[in-house]
N, C-alpha and C positions, 0 to 999 in steps of 0.2 A: 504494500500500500504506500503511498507516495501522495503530498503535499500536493495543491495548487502553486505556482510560482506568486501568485497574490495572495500564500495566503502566511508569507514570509516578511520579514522586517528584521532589516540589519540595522541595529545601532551603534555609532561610533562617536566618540566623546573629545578626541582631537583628531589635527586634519591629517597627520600621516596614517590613522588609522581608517579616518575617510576613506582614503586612496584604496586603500587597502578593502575593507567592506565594498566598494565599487566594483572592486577586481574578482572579488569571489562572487559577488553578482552577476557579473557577465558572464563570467564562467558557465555561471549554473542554470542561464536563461532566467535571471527574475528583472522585472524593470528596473531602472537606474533610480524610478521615484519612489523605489521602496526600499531605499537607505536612506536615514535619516540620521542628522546629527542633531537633534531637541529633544532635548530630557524629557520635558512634560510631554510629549506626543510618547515618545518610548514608553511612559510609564503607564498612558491611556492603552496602547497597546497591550501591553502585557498585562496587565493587570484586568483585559479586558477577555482574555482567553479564548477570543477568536483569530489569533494569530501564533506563529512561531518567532517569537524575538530572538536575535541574536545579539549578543555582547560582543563585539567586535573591538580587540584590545582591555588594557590593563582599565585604564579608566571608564569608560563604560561599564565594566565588569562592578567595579567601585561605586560605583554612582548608582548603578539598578542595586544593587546587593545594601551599600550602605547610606549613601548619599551622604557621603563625609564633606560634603562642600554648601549643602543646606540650600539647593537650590531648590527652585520653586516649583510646585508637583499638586497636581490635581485635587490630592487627599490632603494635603498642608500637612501634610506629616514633618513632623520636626526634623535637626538636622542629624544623621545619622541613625534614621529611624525610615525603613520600607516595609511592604509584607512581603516580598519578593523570597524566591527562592530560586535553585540553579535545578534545573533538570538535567536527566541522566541526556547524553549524546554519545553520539550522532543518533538522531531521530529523523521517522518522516510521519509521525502525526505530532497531530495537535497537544501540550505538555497542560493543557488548563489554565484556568487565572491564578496569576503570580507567580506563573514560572517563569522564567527565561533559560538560555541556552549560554552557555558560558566558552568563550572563543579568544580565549586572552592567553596569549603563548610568551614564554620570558625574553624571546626576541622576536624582532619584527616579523621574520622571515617563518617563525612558529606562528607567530598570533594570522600571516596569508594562509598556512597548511591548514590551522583549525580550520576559520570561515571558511577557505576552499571547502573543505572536506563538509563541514556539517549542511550546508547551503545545497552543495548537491547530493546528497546523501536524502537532503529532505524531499528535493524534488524528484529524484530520478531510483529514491531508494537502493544506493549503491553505492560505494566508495568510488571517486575519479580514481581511471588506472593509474598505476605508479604512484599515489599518495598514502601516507600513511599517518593518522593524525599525530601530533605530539601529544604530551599530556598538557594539560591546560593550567594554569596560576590559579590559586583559590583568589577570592578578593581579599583587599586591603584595604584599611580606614586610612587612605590618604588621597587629599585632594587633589585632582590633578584636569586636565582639559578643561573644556568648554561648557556652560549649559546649550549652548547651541551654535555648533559648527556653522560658518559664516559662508556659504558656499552654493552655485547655482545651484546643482543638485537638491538642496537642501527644500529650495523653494518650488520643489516637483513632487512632494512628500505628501500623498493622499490625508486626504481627512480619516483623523482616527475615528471610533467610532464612541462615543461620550454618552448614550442613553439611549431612550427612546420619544421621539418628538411628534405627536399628532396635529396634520394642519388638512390645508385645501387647496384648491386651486380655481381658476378661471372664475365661471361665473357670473352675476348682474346684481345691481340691486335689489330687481324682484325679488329675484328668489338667491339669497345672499350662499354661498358653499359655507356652512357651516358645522365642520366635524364635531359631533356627538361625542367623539372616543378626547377633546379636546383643541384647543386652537393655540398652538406657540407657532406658527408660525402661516402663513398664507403665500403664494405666489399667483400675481395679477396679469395677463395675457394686457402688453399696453400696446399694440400692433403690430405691425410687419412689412415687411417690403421699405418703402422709404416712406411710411406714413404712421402717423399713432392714430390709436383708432379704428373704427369700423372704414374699412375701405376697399376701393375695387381696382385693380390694374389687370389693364389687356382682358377685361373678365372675370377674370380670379378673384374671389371675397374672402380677405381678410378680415376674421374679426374680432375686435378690442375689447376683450371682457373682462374687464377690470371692475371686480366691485369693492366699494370703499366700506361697505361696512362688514364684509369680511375681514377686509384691510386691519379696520378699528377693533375688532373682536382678538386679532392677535395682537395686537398691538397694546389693548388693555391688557393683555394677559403679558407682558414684556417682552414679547415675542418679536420673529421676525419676518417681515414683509418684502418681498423679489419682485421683480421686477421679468417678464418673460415676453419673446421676441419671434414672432413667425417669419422664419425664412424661405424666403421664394427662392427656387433653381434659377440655375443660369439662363433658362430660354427668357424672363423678366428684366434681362440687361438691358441697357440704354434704351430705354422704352419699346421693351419687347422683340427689338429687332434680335437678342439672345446674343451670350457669351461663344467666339467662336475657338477661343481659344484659355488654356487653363490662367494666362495672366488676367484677360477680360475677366473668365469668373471669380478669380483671386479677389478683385477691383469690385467686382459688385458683391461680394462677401464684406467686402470695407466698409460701402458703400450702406449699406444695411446696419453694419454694427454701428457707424456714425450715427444714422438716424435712431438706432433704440438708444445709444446715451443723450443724443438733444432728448430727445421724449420722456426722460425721466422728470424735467421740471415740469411736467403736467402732474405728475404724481408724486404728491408731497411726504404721503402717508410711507414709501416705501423707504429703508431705513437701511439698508444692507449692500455693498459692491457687488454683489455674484450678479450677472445676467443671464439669464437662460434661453437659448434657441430653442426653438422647437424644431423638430425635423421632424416631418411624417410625412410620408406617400399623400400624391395629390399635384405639386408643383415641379416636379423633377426629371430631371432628364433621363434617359436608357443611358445615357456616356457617364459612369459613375468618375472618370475621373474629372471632368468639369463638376460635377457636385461637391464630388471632396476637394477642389479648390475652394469654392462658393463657403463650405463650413469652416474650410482652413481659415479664410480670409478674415470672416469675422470672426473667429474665436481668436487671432493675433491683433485685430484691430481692438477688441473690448480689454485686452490686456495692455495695449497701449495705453487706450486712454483712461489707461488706470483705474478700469475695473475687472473684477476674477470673472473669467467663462466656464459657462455650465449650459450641456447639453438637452433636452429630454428628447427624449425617442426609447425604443425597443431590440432586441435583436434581431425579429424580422424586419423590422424599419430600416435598422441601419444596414445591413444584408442587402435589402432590396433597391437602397439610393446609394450605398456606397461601397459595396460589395466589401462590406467587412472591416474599413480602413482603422485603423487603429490611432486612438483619441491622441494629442499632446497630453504628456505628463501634467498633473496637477488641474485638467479639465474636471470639474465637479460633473457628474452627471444623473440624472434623476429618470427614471428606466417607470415603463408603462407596463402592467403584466395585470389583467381584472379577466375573471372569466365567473363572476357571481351573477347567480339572476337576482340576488335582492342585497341589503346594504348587509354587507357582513360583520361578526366581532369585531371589535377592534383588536388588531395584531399583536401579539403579544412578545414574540422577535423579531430580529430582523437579521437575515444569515441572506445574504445574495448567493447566487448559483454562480461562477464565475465559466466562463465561455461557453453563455448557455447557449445550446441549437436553434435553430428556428423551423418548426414551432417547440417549443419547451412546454414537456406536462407540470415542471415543476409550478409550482403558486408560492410563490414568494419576488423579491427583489432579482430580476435577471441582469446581468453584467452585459453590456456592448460596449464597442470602440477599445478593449483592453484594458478597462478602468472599473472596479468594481462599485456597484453606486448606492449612494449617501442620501437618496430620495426615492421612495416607491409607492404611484401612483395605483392605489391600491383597490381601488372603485371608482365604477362610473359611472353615471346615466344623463338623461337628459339633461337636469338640472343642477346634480351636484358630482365635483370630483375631488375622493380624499387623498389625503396622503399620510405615510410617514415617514419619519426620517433617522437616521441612526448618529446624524452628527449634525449642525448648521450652519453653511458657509460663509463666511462674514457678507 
């Protein structure tokens, strides 16, 4: 039995150990955004026991085990005070909450064999030929690295996952989406194309369902309010005459994310950077790779102008407009998967299926683009669509 590659997390606590955690990841086929150098995500992690932590080096190993440096941690646990404990390794399941994996060799060139070794060993259930672990360093109460490694990488580091969050989506005032199971948080549909609001190009009806007193409902509760973006394919470029090339639809993926941040000062209520595209069959092309321009476009456009991107769509969605394309690191993305005839319990976990098929029997949160996801539209009908969430992106 053998790990998901996502369902791994290398943490390192200085940079030559970075390096180092990077290198046994690529090794092993896990993304580059699931080594982290931040303590408190590390400890949301593990302490969360939906993943396999790795301690990558002396100091990491110190900092999960003691936290001899009293940095700052989820539980405000004092300094030199964790619940953590070291699991037996190399493994390839899941160790539970509060364990980690202990990968700290007394020289550098030991602390690469561990990580090598444990990292694939998880995924592929096997030692890499020719390696043989070393033994590994207990911890020490001495302080040493970073609480958070200062590094691109660092800023591709998926949302851990911190409870569980009941909200809504889309919507009107009539009839306001207000989840039953709770409301911390709402996301409002405020247009698409190069328009806020309900609108039509070349035919096509976009429409702006933004209600405000869903909005207000999460927002009494201190919640958090999004802001969500319908994007048109490339045949909607320069006034329909369509993208005839991947730079054209790059350009009109900009062109779109520009218009959803001007349109945020229409909605005052919303309180959070993440933006969210919608992508669903309807506006898209058969040439999946001018599509996956069009999405590239604007998910680097909303990152410019200094807000976080976030996707929703499906694994059949995304399959059928982008034959599969695999998300940029540190995209949030909020995955569609309802097959109830009437308003179901509210969910009680949240465990994503990672590179689920299409179609998937499973019911639960499905993963597209590479990126397991942190929102799941969990019901739907005419009038109301809920959701939950397992983390909230600023």
């Amino acid at each position: 039995m053998a790990l998901s590659s996502h369902q791994i997390i290398l943490y390192a606590a200085d940079d030559n150990d970075f390096s180092i955690a990077l290198a046994a990841a690529a090794v092993s086929g896990i993304p580059a955004c699931q080594v982290t150098g931040n303590f408190f995500d590390a400890w949301i992690y593990t302490s969360s026991g939906e993943y396999l932590v790795i301690a990558v080096g002396g100091p990491a190993n110190n900092a999960l085990y003691y936290n001899p440096c009293g940095w700052s941690n989820p539980d405000q646990e004092p300094q030199g005070t964790t619940p953590f404990d070291i699991a037996p390794a190399p493994r390839d399941t899941l160790p539970g909450a509060n364990w980690y994996v202990n990968a700290s060799g007394n020289q550098a060139h030991q602390t690469l064999e561990l990580a090598t070794c444990f990292t694939y060993f998880a995924v592929h259930a096997s030692l890499p030929s020719g390696i043989t672990p070393p033994p590994a360093i207990s911890p020490m109460y001495i302080c040493g690295g970073s609480s958070n490694i200062s590094c691109v990488c660092s800023l591709m580091t998926p949302l851990p996952p911190t409870g569980l969050y009941y909200g809504a989506d889309l919507g009107t005032n009539q009839i306001p989406p207000i989840n039953a199971c709770g409301m911390t948080f709402y996301i409002g549909q405020m247009g698409g194309g190069l328009n806020a609001g309900t609108s039509t190009t070349c035919g096509y009806t976009v429409f702006g369902n933004f209600s405000t007193l869903a909005a207000q409902a999460a927002l009494n509760n201190k919640g958090a309010v999004y802001g969500e973006w319908f994007l048109l394919g490339p045949a909607f470029y320069n006034g329909c005459v369509g993208a005839s090339s991947q730079e054209e639809a790059y350009q009109w993926g900009m062109q779109q994310a520009n218009a959803a941040v001007t349109a945020l000062a229409q909605f005052p209520e919303i309180n959070r950077r993440t933006i969210f595209t919608d992508v669903e069959p309807g506006s898209w092309s058969t040439n999946t790779s001018l599509n996956q321009a069009v999405i590239l476009g604007f998910l680097a456009q909303i990152k410019q102008r200094g807000h976080e991107p976030g996707v929703y769509s499906s694994p059949c969605f995304w399959q059928e407009i982008t034959a599969s394309m695999m998300l940029p690191c540190g995209t949030v993305t909020w995955t569609a998967e309802f097959s109830y005839a009437a308003a179901p319990a509210c969910p009680s976990h949240f465990i994503p299926q990672p590179y689920a098929p299409c179609p998937s029997p499973y019911v639960g949160p499905q993963a597209f683009g590479g990126i397991l996801p942190n929102i799941w539209q969990y019901y739907e009908s005419d009038t109301v669509d809920w959701d939950v969430a397992n983390a909230l992106p600023d």
